[in-house]
N, C-alpha and C positions, 0 to 999 in steps of 0.2 A: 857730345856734351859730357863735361865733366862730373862724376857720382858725387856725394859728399859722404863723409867716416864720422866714424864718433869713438872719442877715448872713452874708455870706459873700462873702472876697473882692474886697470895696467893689463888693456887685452886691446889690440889693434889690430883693425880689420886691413885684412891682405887683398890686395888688387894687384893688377902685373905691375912693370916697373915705372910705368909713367906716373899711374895713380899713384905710386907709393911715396914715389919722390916727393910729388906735389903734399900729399896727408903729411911729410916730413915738414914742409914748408907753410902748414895751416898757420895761421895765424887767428887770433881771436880779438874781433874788434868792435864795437860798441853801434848800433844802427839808430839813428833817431830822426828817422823821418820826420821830416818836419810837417806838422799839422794845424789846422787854419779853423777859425772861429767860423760858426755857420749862422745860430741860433741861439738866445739863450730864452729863457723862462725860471723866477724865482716863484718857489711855491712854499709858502711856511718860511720853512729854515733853512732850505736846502736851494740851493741855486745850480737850475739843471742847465748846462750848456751841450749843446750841438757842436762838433768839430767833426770835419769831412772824414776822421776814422775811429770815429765815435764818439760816445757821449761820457761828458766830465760834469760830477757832482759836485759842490762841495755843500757840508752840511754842517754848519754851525750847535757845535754841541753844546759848548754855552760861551760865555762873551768874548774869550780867551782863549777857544779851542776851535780849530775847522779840521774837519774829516774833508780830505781829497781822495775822490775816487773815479779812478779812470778805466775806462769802460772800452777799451778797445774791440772791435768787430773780431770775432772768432775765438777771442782768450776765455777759457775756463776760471770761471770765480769764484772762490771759497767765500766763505763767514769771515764773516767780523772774529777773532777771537781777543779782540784787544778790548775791545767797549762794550761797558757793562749797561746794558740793555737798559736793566731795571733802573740802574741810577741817572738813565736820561729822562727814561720817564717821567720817574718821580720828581729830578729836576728841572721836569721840561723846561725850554730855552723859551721865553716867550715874548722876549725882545724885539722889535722889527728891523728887519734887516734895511738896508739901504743896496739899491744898485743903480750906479750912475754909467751910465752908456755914453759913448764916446766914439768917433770913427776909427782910435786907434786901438782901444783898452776898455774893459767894465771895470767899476769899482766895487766892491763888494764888503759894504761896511757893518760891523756891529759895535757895541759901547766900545771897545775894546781893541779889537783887530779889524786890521783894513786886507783884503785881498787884491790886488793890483792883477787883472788878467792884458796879456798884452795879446790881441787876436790874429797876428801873424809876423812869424809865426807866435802860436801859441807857447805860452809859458807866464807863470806866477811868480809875484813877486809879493814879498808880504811886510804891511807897516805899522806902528803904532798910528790912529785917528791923525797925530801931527804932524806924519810925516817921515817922523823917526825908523829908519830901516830895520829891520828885523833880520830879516831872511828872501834867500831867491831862489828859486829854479834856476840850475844852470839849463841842462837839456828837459829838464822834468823826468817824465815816461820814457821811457827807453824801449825796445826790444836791443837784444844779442844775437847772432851767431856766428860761428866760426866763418872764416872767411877764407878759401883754397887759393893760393899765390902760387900762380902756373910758372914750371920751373922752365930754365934755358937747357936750351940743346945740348950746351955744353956740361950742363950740372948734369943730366941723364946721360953722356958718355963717362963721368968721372964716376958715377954709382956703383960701386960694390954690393950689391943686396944677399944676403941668405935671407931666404922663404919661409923659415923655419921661426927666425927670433929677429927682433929689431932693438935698438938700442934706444931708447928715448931720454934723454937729461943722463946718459953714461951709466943709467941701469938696464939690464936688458929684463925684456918685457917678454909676455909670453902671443906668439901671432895666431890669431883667431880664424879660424876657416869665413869663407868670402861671404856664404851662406847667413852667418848669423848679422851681418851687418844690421843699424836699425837707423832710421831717420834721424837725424840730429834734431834734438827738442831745442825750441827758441828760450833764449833766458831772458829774463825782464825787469827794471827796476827803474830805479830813480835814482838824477843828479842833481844836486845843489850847488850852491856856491859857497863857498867859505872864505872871508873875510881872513887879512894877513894876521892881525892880534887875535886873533880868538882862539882861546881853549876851549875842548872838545873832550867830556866824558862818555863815556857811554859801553855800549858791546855788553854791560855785565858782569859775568864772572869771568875774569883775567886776569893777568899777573902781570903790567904792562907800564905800570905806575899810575897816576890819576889823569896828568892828561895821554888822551887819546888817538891826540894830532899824531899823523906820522905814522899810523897802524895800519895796517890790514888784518882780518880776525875772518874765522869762518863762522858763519852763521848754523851751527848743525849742534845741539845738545848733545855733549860725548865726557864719559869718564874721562879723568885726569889720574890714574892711581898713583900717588906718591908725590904728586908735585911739591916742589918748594920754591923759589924765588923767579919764577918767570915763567908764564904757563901762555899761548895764545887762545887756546880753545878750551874748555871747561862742562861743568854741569849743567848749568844756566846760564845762555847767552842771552841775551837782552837785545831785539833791534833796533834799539833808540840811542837815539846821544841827545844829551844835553849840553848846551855853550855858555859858554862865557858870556855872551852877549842874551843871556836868559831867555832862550825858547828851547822847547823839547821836538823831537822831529821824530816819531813812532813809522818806522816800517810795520804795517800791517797785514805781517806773509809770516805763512809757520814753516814754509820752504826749505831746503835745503840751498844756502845761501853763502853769500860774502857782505862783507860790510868793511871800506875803504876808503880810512878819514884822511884823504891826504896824502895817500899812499904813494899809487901809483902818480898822480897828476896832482902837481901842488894847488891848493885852494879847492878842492871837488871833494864833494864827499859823496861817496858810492852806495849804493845799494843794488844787490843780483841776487836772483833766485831763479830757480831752474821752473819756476810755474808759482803759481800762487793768486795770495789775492792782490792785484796791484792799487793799493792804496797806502795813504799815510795821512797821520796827523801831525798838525803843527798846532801847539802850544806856545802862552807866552803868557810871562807875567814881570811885576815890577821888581819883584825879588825874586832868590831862590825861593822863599820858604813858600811863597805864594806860586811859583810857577809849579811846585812839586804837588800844591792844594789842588791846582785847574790842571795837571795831571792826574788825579786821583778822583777829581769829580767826574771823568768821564771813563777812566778804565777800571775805578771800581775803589772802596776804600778797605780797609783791612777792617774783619769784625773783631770786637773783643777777645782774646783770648779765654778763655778760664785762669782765674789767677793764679791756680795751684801751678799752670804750665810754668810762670816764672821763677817757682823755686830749684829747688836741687831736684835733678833729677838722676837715675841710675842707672848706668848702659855699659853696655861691654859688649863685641862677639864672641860668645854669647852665652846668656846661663844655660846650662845643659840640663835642667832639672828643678821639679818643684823645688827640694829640697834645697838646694844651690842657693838659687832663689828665695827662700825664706831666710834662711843664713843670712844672705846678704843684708837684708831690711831691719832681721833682729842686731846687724853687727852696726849698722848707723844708730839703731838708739844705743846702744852698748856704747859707743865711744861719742855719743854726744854729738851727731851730725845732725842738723834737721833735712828732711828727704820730705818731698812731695811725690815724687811718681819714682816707676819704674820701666825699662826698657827690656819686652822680649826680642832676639833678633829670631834669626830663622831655625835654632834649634826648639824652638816651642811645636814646631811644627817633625820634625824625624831627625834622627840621632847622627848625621853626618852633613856635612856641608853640599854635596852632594848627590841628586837622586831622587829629593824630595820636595823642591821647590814645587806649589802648585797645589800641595796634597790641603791646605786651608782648614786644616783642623785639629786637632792637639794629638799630641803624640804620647797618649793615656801611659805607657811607659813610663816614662819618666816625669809626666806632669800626670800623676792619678789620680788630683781633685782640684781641676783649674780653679773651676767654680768658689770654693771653699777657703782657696788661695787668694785669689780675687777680691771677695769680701773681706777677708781676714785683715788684706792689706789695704782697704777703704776704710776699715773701723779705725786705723794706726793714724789713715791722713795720706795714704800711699797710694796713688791712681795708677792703674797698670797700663800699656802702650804696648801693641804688638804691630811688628812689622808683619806687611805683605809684599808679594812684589806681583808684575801682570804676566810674569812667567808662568806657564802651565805646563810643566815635563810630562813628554808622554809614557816616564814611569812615576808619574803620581796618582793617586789616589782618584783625582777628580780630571784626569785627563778623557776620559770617555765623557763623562757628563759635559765636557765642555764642548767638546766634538757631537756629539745629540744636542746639545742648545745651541748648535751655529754660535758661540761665545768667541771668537780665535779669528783673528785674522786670517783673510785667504789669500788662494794661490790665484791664477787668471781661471784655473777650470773649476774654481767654485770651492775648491778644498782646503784644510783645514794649512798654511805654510807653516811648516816642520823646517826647523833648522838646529843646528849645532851652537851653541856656546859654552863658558867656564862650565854651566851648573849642570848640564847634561841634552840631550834631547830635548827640542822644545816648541811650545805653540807661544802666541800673541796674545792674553785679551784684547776683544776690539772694543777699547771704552767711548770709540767716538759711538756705537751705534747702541740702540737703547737697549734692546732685546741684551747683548752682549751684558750690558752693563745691570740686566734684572740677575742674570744668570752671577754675575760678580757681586752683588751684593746682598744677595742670600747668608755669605760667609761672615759679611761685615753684622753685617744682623745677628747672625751666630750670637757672635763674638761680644755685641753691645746687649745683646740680651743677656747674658754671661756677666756682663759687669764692666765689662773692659772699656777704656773713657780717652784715650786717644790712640790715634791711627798713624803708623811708619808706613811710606811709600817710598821704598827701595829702589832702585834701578829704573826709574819713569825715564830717563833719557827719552827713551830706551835703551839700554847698554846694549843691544843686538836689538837693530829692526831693519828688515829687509826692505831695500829702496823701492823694489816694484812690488814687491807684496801690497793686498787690497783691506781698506779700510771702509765701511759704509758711513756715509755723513750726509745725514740728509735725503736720505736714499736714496744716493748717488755710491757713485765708489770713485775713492782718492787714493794715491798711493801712499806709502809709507814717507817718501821723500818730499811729498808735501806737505804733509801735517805733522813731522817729525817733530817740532820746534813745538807742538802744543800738545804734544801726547798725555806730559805729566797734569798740562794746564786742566783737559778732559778729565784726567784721571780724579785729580782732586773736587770739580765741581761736582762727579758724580756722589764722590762721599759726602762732601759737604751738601747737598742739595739733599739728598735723601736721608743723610741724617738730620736735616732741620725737621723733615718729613714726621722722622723714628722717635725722634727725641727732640719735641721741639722747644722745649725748657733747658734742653743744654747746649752749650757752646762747645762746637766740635776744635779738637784742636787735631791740625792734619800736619805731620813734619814731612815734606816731599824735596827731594833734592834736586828738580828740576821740573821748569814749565815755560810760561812766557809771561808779557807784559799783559799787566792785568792777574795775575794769577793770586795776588795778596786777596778779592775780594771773594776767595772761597775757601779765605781762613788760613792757607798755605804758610809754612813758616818753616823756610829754606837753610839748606846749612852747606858748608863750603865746601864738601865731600869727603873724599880720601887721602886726605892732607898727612905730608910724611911728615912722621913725629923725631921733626928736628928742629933746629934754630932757622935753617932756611924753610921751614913749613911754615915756624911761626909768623917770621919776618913780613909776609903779604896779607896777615887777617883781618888788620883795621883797613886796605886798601879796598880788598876783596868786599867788606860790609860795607863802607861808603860809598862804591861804585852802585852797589843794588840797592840800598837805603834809597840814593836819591834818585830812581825812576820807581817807587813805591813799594820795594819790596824789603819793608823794615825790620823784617824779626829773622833776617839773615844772621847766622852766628856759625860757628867753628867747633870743631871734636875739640873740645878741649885735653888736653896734654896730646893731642895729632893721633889718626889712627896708623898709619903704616910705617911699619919699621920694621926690623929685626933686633930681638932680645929686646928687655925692659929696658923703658925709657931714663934719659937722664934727669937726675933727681930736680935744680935746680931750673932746666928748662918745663917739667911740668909746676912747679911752684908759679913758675912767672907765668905760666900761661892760664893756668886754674885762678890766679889773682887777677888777671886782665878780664875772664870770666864774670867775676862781679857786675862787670862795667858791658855788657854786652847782653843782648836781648833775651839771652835763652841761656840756661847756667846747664850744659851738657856733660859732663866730661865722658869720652868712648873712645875704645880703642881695642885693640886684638886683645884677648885675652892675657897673653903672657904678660903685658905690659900694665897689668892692675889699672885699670880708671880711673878706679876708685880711691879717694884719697882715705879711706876708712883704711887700707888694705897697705899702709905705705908705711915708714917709721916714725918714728915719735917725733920727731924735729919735723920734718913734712905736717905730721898729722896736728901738731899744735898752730901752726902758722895759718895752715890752710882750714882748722875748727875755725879761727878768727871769720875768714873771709865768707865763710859760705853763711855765718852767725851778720855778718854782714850786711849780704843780699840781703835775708831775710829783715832786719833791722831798716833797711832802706827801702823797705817794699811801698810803702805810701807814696816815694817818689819816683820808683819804678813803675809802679801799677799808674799812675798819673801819666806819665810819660805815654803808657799802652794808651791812655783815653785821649790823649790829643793825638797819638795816632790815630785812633779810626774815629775822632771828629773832624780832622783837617788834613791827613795825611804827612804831616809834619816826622820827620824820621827819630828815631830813638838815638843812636847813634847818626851824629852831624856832621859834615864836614867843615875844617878849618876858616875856609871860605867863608861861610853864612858870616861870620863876623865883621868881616869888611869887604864887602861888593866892590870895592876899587877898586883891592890888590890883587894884580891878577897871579902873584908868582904862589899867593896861599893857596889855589886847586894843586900846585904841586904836594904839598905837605898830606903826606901817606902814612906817619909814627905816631901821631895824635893827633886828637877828634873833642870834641863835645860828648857827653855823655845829657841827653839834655840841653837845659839852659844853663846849669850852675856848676857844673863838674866837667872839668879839662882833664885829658886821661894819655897819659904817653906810657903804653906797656914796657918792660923793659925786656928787649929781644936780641938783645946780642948775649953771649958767654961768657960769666964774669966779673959783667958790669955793675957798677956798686953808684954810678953817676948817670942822667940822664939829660943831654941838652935840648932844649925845649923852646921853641920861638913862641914869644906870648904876646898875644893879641893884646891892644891897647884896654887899659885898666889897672884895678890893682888884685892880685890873685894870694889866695891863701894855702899854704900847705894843709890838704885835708887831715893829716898827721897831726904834724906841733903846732899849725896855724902863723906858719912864719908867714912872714910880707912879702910879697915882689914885685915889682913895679913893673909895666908890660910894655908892650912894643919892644921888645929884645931880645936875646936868644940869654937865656939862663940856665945855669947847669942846676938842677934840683936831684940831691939825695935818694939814693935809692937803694937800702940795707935788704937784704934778701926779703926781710919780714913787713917791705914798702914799697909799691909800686906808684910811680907818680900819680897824685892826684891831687889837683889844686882847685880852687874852689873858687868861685868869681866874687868879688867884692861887692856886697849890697846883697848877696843871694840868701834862700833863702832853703832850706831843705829839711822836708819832715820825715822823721825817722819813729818807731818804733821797738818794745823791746824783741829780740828773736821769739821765737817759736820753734817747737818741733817740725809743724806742718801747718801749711797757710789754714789748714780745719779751724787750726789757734788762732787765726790772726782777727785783731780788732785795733781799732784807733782813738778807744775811749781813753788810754793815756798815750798822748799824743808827747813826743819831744822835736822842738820847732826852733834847726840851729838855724842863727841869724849873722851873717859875717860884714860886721859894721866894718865903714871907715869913714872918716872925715870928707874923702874927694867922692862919695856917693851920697849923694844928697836924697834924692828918693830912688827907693824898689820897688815893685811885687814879685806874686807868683802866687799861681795859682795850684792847690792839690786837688784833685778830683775823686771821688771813692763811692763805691757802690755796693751789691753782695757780694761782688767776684762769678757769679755767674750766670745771672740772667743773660739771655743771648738779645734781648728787647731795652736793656736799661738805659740804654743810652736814644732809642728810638721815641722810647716812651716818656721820657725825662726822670725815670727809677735812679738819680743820681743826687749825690751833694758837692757843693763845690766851696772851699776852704779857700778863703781868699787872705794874702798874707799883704800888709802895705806898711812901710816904714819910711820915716821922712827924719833928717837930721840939718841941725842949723847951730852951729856952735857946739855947745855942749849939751845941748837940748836931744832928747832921742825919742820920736813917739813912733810905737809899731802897734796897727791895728788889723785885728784878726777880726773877718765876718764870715759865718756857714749862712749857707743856704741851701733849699732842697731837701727832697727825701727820697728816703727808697724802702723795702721791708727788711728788719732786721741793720737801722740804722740806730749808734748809740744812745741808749736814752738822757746819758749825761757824757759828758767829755772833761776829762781833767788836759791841760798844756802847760809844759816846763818848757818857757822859751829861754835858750841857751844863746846868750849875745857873747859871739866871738869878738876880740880883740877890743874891747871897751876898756880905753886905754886911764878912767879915771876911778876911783871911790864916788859912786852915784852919790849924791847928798837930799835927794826924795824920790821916790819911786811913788805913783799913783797907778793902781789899777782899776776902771772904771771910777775916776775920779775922786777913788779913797785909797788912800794912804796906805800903803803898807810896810811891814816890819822885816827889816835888814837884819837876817839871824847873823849869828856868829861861826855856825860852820852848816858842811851841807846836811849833815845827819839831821840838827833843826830844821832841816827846809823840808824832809820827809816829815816831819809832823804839824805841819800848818798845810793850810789849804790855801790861804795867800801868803805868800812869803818871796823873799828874798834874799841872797848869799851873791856876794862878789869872791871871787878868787883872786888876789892881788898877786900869785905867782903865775897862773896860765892868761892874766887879764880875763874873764869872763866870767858875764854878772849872768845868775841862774835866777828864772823869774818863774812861781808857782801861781798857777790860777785855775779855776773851774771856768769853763767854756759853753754859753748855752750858746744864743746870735751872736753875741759881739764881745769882744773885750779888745779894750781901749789900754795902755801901757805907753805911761808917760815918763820919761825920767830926764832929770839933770843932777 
């Protein structure tokens, strides 16, 4: 009987020459036994079925979402890491299911979704209550393994072999003595079916374009250093796609995997892991924006940030020194930048890049009064953020302690696995296990007792983790190759969960550049890594944020001006790209030191353009900060894709250069060398230049202007957008004078929109209802124009008065009476009169745009013709 081999590692196991030939001739083929309905029983929510090789769940998480979990005889099962526990609870499902039994098929119905099981063989098909198809199982369940294609007589006389080395794909490989052979592990996953028209996003972080048909990607969380215009594997993989035909299909394995829309076998989409947990969720809903909601209601929704995380923030690697560091904070007020936070990298902790990973504690040297710094930079408005990573070098500081707390991952004999990477010698935190994760967050404690108010989780990949090295989960042990995909997931719940603990009045803000689905609901707010600072780095950012926005991981954003290169960057590609920043989740900008980040540090023509933008953010903060709250009340994404605007057109999931900003801001950065034009396909409407407020008529590809000092942004007709004046630091911000543009046209007859605002950091405000909601509504009929403004709600430290200057874009007549609250007011003669009345009015007969002043307590009413 013939042995079986295993690749592994480009080392292939040596046998004599008949073996070797056949190992030459493996082939790897896909097993799916077919298997047959036995029993069911629905208990609650969950409907347990019997099949002759085990038992299949599916468990109705809410009307729109069923968890499939297949239970085969002898397979090892991990956790859930995808579904968020608490938020099933809290939303229990408590609907009643229906199941109709049949001699060929059960039906398995909620409001929502129908599960069509067919019971021999076995396999799921799934539909809207009417019948409307969804989605199918092609084979479902799978197992894998390689499969030995015994050779001919004649192929083993034509054999040449040396014993020493073999050649596999024309590389030669290195041949492993016979001795270490090991069983070949079964791989497993699931197949579906895919439909001829359907676009297919999904995978994550890739460089791929947006649809995903036609890929194969690996499933394994890995650095990308330098990428620019096409990357297949990344920091954050993602095992879900979403369709065009609107459901989300969640592989629920942290495995070391593949994912294969189409790839290899046209119309299948694949899923493989080498062990895992074999389950998946299917989602569906009517729309996108609702199918991304009943994906978020079950894997988790994003909690508020702290507000100050959306202004400027300051990063570089890295400041080498307190004093470095103080510089830097006094040189943003010095030149009039407003700054919120600041970024340490890993010189906070010892004086060289490497040697010192692990040591978790300040490097009194060159910072010799953290503390003092700390506060210094709270009193300004400046929150400090210090990176860590779960590296532990065994010449740090705290490598022994980490080794006496069992903290580190082990080897099979129980000890601590020590290996080699860039940073030096080194151990594992093992954040899956508790004990591990008390001894790991002693430091973070340090640290927030010190003052320090968010957390950098560097390298979570894990950028090195040994595939058979041992993990404790559960107090079990898993290897590294299984739970690879949720390492940074683990990492981040521990901070977040124990700093709700620490601090349970504050909203942790955790930036980690890699985890899994689900990982938004423990605050994570991910960035696109080590993106080479060029035009081709730039060129894939809004693709890169759209892919992760829509399976709910919204506050994705990018190094601004890119961190990897050599020699400083060029001037005009960080303009454009520090201006696309405005319009994106998280205003970062970082990079290698040589290359200045900071735009404080750049020349005067940089540094006046890019004052504007970041005075900008700040000014736009009430409809940024709004955007954050309908994130984490619906899951709804900050940055959007094209698509959401018309569900019909399937060719806009292509469109990768521009995005939604929101509801009322269309945003196409400018990412070529040069460019002074930007062609733009615009969704049906009519759109305003955010600049001059010129016109454009939509559904058309339009070339819109774009001077170094303007990067497109066009404003949607009828919208509605509240701004305020800058600040230094959000410590400043209030919305007691509130300015409320409004961009009228004739062909919008009615708007709204809705602004949301609260303290900026209660971490319950939204729980508790600590919120106010500014609701804007304008309706036009002729020449006739009424916009009415209602608050409602409270929270502590909500304005006790409100003044609003609503600013009516392109009102294209001389008003002839303005009423507000049904009295009259007076039309000054320029704007400087409109600063001295408390009701007043001023038209601009050259910009077209009538400035309207009023005090705001519930309502004000604004009638004009």
């Amino acid at each position: 009987m013939m042995q079986k081999y295993l690749f592994k590692a480009k080392t292939v196991m040596l046998m004599p020459v008949l073996s070797l030939i056949a190992l030459m001739l493996l082939t790897i083929s896909w097993q799916g036994e077919a298997r047959d309905y036995v029993a069911h029983q629905l208990s609650g929510n969950t409907l347990v079925i019997n099949t002759d090789d085990g038992m299949v769940e599916i468990n109705a998480l809410n009307p729109s979402a069923f968890e499939v979990h297949y239970q085969p005889i002898g397979f090892k099962q991990l956790p859930s890491f995808a579904i968020d526990k608490n938020s099933t609870k809290q939303n229990k499902y408590d609907e009643t299911l229906t199941v109709v039994d049949s001699k060929k098929q059960l039906m398995l119905s909620s409001k929502t979704l129908v599960a069509i099981i067919n019971k021999s063989p076995f396999s799921i098909r799934y539909t809207k209550p009417n019948g409307d198809y969804i989605a199918a199982e092609e084979l479902g369940f799978f197992t894998q393994q390689p499969q030995i294609v015994e050779p001919k007589v004649e192929e083993i006389d034509k054999a040449i072999i040396d014993t020493s080395t073999l050649a596999v794909d024309n590389e030669v490989v290195e041949v492993a003595d016979v001795n270490e052979t090991q069983p070949i592990e079964f791989t497993l996953g699931f197949r579906f079916k895919l439909q001829p028209q359907e676009k297919i996003l999904g995978g994550g972080q890739r460089v791929l374009g947006m649809d995903r048909r036609g890929q194969k990607m690996p499933l394994y969380n890995r650095a990308h250093y330098g990428y620019e215009t096409e990357s297949s594997q990344m920091y954050y993989g993602l095992s879900a796609v979403m369709s065009s035909n609107k459901y989300i299909i969640v592989f629920d394995n942290s495995a070391n995997g593949e994912l294969d829309i189409a790839h290899d076998e046209a119309d299948i989409l694949q899923f493989s892991a080498i062990g895992g947990r074999t389950s998946y969720l299917i989602i569906a809903g009517d729309s996108y924006p609702k199918l991304i909601e009943n994906l978020v209601d079950v894997t988790g929704k994003q909690p508020l940030p702290p507000r100050w995380s959306l202004g400027n923030i300051a990063s570089r690697f890295g400041y080498h020194s307190e004093q470095e560091a103080r510089a830097v904070v006094q040189k943003y007020h010095d030149e009039d930048f407003p700054l919120d936070a600041i970024v340490f990298d890993l010189y906070w902790f010892g004086p060289d890049i490497k040697g010192h990973m692990g040591n978790l504690n300040w490097d009194t040297k060159a910072f010799p009064t953290p503390v003092d710094m700390i506060k210094d930079f709270k009193a300004e408005g400046v929150n400090t953020i210090m990176i860590t990573e779960p590296f532990i070098l065994t010449s740090s500081s705290q490598w022994q302690s980490a080794v006496e707390n069992s903290a580190l991952m082990k080897n099979a004999l129980g000890q601590p696995e020590k290996f080699d990477f860039y940073f030096g010698n080194t151990g594992l935190v093992d954040v899956f296990d508790e004990k591990s994760q008390d001894w790991f967050w002693q430091y973070y404690q340090q640290l927030a007792e010190q003052g320090v108010a968010g957390w950098w989780g560097d390298l979570g990949e894990p950028e090195v983790h040994p595939a058979n090295g041992l993990h404790s989960l559960d107090g079990a042990n898993v290897t590294g190759d299984e739970v690879h995909n949720a390492y940074g997931h683990k990492w981040a719940e521990m901070v977040f969960k124990r700093l709700q603990k620490f601090q349970p009045e504050t909203r942790p803000f955790i930036l980690m550049r890699s985890g899994f689905i689900g990982s938004q609901r423990y605050g994570m707010v991910p960035w696109t890594g080590d993106v080479s600072r060029s035009w081709g780095g730039f060129k894939p950012q809004v693709e890169l944020a759209l892919q992760m926005s829509v399976l709910g991981l919204s506050y994705i954003h990018s190094d601004l001006g890119g961190f990897a290169g050599d020699g400083p960057i060029d001037k005009e590609l960080y303009i454009r790209w520090l201006q696309y920043g405005v319009f994106q989740p998280v205003y970062r900008p970082h990079a290698q030191e040589n290359a200045k980040p900071e735009p404080i540090f750049h020349d005067t023509k940089t540094k006046d353009i890019l004052r504007e933008y970041v005075k900008l953010r700040y000014q736009l903060m009430p409809y940024i900060y709004s955007l954050s709250i309908e994130n984490s009340l619906t899951g709804m994404p900050i940055m959007r894709p094209m698509f959401f605007e018309d569900e019909t057109k399937l060719s806009m999931i292509d469109e990768k250069d521009s995005y939604f900003y929101g509801d009322a801001l269309l945003v196409a950065p400018v990412t070529e060398q040069g460019a002074r034009r930007v062609e733009m396909n615009l969704p049906t409407g009519v759109w305003f230049n955010f600049w001059n407020d010129q016109r454009y008529l939509g559904n058309q590809k339009t070339t819109i202007a774009a001077p170094l000092n303007q990067t497109p942004v066009l404003v949607r007709g009828g919208a509605f957008i509240p701004m305020v004046e800058a600040v230094q630091s959000t410590k400043d911000y209030n919305t007691k004078n509130l300015t409320l543009h409004y961009y009228a046209d004739a062909s919008v007859k009615s708007s709204s929109a809705v602004m949301y605002n609260d303290d900026g950091k209660d971490p319950n405000s939204l729980a508790n209802g600590d919120y106010e909601t500014l609701t804007f509504n304008a309706t036009q009929q002729d020449k006739n124009l009424s916009i009415n403004l209602r608050q409602a709600g409270d929270f502590s430290g909500i304005p006790a008065s409100r003044q609003v200057s609503v600013v009516i874009h392109h009102y294209a007549n001389t008003p002839v009476k303005i009423k507000v609250n049904n009295k009259a007011i007076k039309l000054v003669a320029n704007q400087q009169q409109l600063t001295d009345h408390t009701f007043a009015a001023w038209y601009d007969s050259n910009t077209k745009q009538l400035k309207i002043k009023a005090d705001w307590n519930k309502t004000v009413n604004i009638a004009i013709n």
